[in-house]
C-alpha positions as CSV (number, residue, x, y, z in Angstrom):
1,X,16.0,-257.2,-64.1
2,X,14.5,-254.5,-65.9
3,X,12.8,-252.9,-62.7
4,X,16.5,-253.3,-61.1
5,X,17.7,-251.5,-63.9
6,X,15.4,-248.6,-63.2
7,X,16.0,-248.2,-60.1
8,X,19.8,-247.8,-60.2
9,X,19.4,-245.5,-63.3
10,X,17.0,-243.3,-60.8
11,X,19.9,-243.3,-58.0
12,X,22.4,-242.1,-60.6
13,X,20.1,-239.2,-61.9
14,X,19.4,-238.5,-58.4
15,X,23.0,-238.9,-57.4
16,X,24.5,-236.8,-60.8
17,X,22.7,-233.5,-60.0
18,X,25.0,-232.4,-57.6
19,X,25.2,-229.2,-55.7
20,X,22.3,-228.5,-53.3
21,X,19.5,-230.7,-55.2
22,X,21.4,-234.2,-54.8
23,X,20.7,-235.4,-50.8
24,X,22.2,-237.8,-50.2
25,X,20.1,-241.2,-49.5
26,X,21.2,-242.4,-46.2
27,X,19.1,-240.7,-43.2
28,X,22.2,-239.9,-41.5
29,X,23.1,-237.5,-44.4
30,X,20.4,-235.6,-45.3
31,X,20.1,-232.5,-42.9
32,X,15.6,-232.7,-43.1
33,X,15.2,-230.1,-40.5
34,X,17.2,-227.6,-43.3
35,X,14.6,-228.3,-46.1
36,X,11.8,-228.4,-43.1
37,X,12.5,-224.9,-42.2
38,X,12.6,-223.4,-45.7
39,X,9.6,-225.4,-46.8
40,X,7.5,-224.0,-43.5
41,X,8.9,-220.7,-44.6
42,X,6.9,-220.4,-47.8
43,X,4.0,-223.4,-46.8
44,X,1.4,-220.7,-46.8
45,X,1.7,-220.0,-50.4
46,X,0.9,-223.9,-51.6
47,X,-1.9,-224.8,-49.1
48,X,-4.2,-226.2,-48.7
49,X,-2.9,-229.0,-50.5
50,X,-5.9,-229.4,-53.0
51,X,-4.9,-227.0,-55.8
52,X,-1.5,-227.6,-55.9
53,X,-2.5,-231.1,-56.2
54,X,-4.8,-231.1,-58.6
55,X,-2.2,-228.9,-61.0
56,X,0.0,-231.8,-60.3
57,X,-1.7,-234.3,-61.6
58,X,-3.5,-232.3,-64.5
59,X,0.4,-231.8,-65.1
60,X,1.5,-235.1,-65.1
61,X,-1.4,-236.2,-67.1
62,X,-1.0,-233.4,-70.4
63,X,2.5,-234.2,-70.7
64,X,2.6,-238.1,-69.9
65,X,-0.8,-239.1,-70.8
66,X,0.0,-242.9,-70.4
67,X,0.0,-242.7,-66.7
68,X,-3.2,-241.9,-66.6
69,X,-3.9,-246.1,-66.3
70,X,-1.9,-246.4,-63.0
71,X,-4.4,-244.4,-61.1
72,X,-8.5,-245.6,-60.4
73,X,-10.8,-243.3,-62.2
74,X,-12.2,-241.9,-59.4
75,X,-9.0,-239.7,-58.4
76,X,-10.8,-238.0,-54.6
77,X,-9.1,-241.3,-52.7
78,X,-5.9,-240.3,-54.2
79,X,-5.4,-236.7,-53.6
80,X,-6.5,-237.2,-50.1
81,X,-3.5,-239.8,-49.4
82,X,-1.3,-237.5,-51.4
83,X,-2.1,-234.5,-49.3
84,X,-1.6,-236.7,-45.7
85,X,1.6,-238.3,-47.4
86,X,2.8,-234.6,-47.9
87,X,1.5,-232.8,-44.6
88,X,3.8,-236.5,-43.1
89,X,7.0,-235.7,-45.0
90,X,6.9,-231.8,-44.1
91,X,6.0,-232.5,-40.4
92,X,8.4,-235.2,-40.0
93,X,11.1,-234.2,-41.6
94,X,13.3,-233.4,-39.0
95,X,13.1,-237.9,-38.5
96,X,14.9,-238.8,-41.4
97,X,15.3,-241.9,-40.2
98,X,11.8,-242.4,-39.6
99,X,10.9,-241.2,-43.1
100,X,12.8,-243.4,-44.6
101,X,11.8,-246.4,-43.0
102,X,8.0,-244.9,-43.6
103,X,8.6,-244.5,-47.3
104,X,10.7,-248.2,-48.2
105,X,7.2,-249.3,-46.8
106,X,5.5,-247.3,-48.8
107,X,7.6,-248.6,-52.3
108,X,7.3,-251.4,-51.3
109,X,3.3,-251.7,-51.3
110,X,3.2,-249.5,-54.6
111,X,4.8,-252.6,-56.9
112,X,1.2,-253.5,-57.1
113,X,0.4,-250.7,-58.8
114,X,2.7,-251.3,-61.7
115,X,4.6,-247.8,-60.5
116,X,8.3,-248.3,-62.0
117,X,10.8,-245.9,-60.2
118,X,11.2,-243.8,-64.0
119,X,7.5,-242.2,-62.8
120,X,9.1,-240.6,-60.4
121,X,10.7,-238.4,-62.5
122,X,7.7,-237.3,-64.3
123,X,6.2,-236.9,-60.7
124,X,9.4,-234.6,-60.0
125,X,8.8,-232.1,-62.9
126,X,5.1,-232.1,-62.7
127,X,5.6,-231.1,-58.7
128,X,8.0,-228.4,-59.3
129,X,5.6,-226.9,-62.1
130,X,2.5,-227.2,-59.6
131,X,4.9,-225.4,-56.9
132,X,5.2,-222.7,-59.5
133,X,2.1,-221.9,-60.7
134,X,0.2,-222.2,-57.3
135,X,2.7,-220.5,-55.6
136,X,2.6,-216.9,-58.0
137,X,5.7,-214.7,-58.2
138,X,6.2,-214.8,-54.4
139,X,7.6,-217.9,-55.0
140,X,11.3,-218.7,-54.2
141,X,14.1,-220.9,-55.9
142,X,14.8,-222.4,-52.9
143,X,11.8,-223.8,-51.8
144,X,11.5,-225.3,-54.9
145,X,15.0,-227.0,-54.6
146,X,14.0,-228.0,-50.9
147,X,10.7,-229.3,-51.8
148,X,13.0,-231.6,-54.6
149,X,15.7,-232.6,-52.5
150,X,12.6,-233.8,-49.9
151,X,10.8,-235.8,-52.5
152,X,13.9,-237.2,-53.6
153,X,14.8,-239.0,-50.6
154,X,11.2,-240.2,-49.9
155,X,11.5,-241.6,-53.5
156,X,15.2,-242.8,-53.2
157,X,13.3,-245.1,-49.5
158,X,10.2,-245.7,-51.9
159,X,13.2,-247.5,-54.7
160,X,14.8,-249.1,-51.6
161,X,11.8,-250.5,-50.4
162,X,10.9,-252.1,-54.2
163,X,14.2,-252.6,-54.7
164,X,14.1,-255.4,-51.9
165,X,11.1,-257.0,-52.6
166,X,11.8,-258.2,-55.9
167,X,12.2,-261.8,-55.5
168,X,8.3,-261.2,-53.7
169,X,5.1,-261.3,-55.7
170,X,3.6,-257.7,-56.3
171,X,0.5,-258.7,-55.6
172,X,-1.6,-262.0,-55.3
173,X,-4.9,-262.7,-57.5
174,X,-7.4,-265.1,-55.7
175,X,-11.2,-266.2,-56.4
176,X,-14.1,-265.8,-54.2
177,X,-15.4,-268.7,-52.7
178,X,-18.3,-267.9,-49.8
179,X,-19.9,-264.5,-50.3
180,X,-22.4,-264.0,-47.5
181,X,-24.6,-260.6,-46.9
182,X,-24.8,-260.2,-43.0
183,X,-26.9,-256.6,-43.8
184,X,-27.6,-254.4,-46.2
185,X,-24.8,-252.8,-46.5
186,X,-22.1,-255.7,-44.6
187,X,-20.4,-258.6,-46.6
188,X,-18.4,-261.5,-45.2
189,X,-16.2,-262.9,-48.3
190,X,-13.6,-265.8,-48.3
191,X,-11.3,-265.6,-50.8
192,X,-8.9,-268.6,-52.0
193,X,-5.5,-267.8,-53.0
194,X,-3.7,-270.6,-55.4
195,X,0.0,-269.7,-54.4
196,X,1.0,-269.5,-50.0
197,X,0.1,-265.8,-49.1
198,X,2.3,-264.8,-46.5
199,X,0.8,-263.4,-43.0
200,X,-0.2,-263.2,-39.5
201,X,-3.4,-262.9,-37.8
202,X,-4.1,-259.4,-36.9
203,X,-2.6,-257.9,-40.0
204,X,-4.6,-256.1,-42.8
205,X,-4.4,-256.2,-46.6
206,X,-4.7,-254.0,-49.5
207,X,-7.6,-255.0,-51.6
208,X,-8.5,-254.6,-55.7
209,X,-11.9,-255.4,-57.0
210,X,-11.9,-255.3,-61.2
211,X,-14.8,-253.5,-60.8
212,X,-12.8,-250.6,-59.9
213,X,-9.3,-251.2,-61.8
214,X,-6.6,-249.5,-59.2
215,X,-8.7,-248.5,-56.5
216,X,-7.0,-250.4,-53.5
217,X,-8.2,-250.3,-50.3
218,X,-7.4,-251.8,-46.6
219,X,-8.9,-254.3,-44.7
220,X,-7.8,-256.5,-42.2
221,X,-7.6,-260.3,-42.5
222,X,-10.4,-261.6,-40.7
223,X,-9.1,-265.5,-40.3
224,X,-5.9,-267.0,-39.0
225,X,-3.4,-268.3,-41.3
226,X,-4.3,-271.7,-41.8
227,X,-4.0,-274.9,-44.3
228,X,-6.8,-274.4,-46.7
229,X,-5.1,-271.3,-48.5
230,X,-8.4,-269.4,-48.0
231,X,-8.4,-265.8,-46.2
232,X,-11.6,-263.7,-44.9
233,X,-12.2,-260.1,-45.1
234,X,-15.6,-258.3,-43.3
235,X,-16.2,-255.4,-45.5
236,X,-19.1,-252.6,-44.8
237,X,-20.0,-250.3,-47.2
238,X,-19.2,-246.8,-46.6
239,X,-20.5,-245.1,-49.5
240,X,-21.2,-245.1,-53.2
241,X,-19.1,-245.8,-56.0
242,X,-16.2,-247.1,-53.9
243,X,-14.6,-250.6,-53.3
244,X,-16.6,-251.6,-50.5
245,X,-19.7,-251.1,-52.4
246,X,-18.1,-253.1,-55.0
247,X,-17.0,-255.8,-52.7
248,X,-20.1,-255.6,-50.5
249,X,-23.1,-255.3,-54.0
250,X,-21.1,-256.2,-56.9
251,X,-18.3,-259.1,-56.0
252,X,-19.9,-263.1,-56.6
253,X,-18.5,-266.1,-55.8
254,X,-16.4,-267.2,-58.6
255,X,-14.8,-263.4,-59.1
256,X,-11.2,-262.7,-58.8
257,X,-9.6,-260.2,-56.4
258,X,-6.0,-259.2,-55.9
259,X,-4.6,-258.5,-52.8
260,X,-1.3,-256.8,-52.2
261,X,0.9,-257.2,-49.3
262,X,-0.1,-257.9,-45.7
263,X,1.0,-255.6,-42.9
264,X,0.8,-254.2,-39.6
265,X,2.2,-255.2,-36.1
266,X,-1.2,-255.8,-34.3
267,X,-0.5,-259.5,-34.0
268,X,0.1,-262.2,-30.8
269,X,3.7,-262.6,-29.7
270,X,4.7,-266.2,-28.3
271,X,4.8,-264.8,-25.0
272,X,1.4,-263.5,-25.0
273,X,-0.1,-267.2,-25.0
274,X,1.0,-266.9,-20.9
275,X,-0.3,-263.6,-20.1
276,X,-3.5,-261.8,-19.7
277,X,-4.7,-260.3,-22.8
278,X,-7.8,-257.4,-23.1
279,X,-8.9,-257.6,-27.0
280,X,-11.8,-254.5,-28.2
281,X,-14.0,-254.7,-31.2
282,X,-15.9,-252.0,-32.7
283,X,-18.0,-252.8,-35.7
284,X,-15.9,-254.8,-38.7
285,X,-13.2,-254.3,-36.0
286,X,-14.2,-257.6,-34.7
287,X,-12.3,-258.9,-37.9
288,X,-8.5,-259.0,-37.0
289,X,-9.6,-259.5,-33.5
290,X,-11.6,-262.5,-34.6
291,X,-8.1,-263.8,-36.6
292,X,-6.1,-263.2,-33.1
293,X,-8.5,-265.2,-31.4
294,X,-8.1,-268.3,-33.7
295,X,-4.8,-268.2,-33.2
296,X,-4.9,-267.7,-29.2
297,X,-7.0,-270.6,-28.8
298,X,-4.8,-273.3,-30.5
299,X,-3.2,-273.0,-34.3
300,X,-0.1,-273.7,-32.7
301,X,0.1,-277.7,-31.5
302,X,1.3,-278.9,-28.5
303,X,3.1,-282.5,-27.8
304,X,1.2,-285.1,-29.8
305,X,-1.0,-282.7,-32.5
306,X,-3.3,-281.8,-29.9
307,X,-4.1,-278.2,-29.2
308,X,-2.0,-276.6,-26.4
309,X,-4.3,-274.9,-23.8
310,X,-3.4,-271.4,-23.6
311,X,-2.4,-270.0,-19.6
312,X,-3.4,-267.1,-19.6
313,X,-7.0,-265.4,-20.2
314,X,-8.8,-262.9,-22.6
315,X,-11.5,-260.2,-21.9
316,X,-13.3,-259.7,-25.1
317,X,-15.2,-256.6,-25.6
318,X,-17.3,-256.3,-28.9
319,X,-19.3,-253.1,-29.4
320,X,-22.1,-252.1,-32.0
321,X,-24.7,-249.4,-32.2
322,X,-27.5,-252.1,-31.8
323,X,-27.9,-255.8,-31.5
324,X,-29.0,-256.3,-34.9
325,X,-25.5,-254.6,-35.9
326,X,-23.9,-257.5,-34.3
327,X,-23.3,-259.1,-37.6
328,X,-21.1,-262.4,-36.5
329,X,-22.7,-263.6,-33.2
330,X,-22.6,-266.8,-34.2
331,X,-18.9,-267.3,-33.9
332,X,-18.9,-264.9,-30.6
333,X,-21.2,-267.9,-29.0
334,X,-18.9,-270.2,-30.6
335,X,-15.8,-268.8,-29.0
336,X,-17.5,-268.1,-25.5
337,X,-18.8,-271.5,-25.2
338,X,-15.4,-273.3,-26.0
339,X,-13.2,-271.5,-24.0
340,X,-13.2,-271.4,-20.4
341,X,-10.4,-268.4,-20.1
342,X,-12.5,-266.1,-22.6
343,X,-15.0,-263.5,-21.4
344,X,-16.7,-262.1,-23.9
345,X,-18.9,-258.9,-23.1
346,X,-21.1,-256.8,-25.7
347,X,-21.4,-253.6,-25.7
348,X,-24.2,-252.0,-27.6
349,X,-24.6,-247.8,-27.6
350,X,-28.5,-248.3,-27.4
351,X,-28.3,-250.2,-24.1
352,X,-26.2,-247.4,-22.2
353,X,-27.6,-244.3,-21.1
354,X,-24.6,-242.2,-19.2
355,X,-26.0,-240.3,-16.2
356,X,-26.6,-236.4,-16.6
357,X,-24.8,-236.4,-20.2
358,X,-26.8,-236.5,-22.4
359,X,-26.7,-238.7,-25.6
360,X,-23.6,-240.9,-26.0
361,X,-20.9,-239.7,-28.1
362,X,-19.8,-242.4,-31.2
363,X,-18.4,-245.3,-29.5
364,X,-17.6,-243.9,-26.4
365,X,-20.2,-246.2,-24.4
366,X,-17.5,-249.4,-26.0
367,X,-14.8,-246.9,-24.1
368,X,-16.5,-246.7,-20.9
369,X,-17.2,-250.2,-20.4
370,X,-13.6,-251.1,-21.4
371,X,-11.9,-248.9,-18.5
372,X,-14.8,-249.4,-16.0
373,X,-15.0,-253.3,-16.3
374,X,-11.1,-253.9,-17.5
375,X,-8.3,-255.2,-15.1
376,X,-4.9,-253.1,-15.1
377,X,-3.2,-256.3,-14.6
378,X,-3.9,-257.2,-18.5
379,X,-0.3,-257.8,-20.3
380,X,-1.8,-256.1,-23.0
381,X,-4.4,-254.8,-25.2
382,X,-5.6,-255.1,-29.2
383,X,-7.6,-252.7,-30.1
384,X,-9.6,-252.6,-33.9
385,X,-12.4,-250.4,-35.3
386,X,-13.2,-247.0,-36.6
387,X,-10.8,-244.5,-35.7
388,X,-12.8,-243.0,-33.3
389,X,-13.3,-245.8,-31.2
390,X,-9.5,-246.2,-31.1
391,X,-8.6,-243.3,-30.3
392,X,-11.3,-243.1,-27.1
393,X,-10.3,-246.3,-26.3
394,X,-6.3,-246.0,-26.5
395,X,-7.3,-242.8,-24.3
396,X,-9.6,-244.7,-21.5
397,X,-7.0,-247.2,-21.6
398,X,-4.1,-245.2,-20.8
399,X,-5.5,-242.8,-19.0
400,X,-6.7,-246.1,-16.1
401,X,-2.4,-246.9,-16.0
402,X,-2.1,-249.2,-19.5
403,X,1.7,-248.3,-20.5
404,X,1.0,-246.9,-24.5
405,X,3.3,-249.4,-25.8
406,X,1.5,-252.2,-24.3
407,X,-1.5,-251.0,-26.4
408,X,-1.7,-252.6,-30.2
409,X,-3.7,-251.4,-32.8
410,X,-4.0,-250.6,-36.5
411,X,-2.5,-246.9,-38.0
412,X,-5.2,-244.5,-37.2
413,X,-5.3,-242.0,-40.4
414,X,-4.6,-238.6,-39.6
415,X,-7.4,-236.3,-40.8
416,X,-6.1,-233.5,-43.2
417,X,-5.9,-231.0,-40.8
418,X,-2.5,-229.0,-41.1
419,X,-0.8,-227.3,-37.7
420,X,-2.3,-224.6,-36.3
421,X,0.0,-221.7,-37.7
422,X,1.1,-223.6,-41.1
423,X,3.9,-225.0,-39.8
424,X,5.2,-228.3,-39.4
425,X,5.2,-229.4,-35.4
């Protein structure tokens, strides 16, 4: 109740400003391509993002010094989604629709961070003060007021998307129960939640270790839903001092981790049971794809309990810089031995050698063999792995005649690279 409370006292500050700063909520009635242009106009003067972000929250944090404890210690992570949240609103602003929708998402994940929607109003006045001082005496009134009037409809979605969710957990707390070191820096964990966790194979998962309190971080689900109330994530290290060095170095069996929502639309349809399928792993990319394959090959019962054989086939391609990188062949043999209508090829950078090119680019060996040995005829294709890789993929794939929205994969993120004159596209 008291979150309900916020929000509608948000809405009615938002509401009771009137004149040009009050837009109104609905997509349909807030003219985006108006503030777009106006915000363009003056972008030049507040980018790159980083100081104008780092006032912000050095602003935020003098005047409201308790919110400090909603954000990880380590604040790098932060400003970089904060800079790619703002070069999204500016370039997509035009799509109100589309923002909204992106944003209601976006409130609804940030429950787990304890965010209530009477932050936003700190986040307001610490923005426009940012704006200010980055900005110098060049600096125009209504920018300012367009730069509001875009925040407050992203926040007004953000409420929404809380707003709906409250009869749903914020977040879900679960103990460790296998935690297994494939290499140095790779970790398979199962984790076993005490209340039903809502989701579908092929999704990912925001992920909190108390090692690093409010640090969250995605990975994707690495085991169908099943009855046991247990879920695995394939984590690899990417660096020091961050949550997968936590979860890789520091987690045990016996430790608690909180998970928020699951997402993403990567996932098996019931159609897709009857139709060809091409599935591509690159590195701990083989963890949702490993999930889709449980489910493929028989959570859903046929006539009697027993498993209903699946019509149509798979071509699996898994790819790693070197055999010893293949981290979960056990389960690939596994897979390939039980089921007649799964081909599973590897695909390892060391064993390929293009002709008259040189040294192989990152991944792009997994791209070649997936267009030079896949069949058009596939219904459609799941794609996971580092960015890269997806994106040379998606390219090989649509590039041999695979209709775009017959390929499924995970958001890529956008690097923080803003359009070529300042502008947004």
């Amino acid at each position: 109740m008291l979150a309900r409370h916020d929000a509608m006292r948000l809405r009615r500050r938002i509401l009771s400003q009137g004149g040009a700063t009050a837009p109104d909520s609905t997509p349909a009635s807030y003219d985006g391509a108006a503030d777009q242009q106006l915000i363009t106009q003056y972008l030049g003067l507040v980018t790159p993002f980083g100081d104008l972000i780092a006032r912000l929250y050095d602003e935020m944090f003098a005047r409201w010094p308790y919110l400090r404890s909603l954000f990880p210690e380590g604040m790098d992570f932060q400003r970089a989604h904060l800079a790619r949240a703002f070069w999204y609103l500016i370039e997509n602003l035009h799509r109100p629709a589309e923002v909204a929708a992106y944003f209601r998402q976006l409130g609804h994940d940030h429950r787990k961070l304890g965010v209530r929607p009477v932050h936003y109003e700190a986040f307001e006045a610490a923005l426009c003060a940012a704006l200010r001082s980055t900005a110098g005496p060049r600096w125009a009134e209504a920018a300012e007021q367009a730069w509001v009037r875009m925040l407050r409809f992203a926040v007004a979605s953000m409420v929404d998307g809380a707003d709906a969710a409250l009869a749903e957990p914020p977040c879900w707390q679960g103990t460790v129960t296998a935690h297994q070191r494939r290499s140095p820096d790779l970790a398979v964990l199962r984790i076993r939640l005490p209340e039903p966790y809502p989701y579908r194979a092929g999704q990912f998962a925001a992920v909190e270790s108390p090692l690093i309190p409010q640090a969250w971080r995605h990975y994707s689900l690495a085991s169908a839903p099943g009855p046991g109330g247990e879920v695995e994530l394939h984590v690899r290290c990417t660096g020091p001092g961050g949550v997968s060095e936590a979860l890789v170095s520091g987690t045990r069996v016996g430790d608690i981790l909180r998970l928020g929502p699951a997402h993403g639309t990567m996932t098996l349809r019931e159609e897709d049971r009857s139709r060809d399928l091409l599935m591509v792993a690159g590195g701990t990319g083989w963890a949702p794809i490993k999930a889709l394959l449980e489910e493929w090959v028989g959570r859903r019962r046929g006539t009697g309990g027993l498993p209903q054989r699946p019509a149509g086939r798979v071509d699996l391609f898994v790819g790693a810089r070197s055999r010893a990188e293949l981290y979960d062949v056990a389960a690939l043999t596994r897979l390939a031995a039980r089921h007649d209508r799964l081909r599973v090829v590897q695909v390892l950078d060391v064993d390929v050698v293009p002709e008259n090119v040189g040294p192989p680019a990152a991944y792009s060996p997994l791209a070649e063999a997936v267009a030079r040995h896949g069949q058009r005829s596939h219904h459609c294709a799941f794609v996971s792995g580092p960015p890269a890789m997806v994106g040379a993929t998606v390219a090989r794939l649509t590039a041999a005649g695979m209709p775009a929205d017959h390929i499924r994969h995970d958001p890529v993120p956008a690097p923080l690279i803003p359009p070529a004159d300042g502008r947004a596209a």
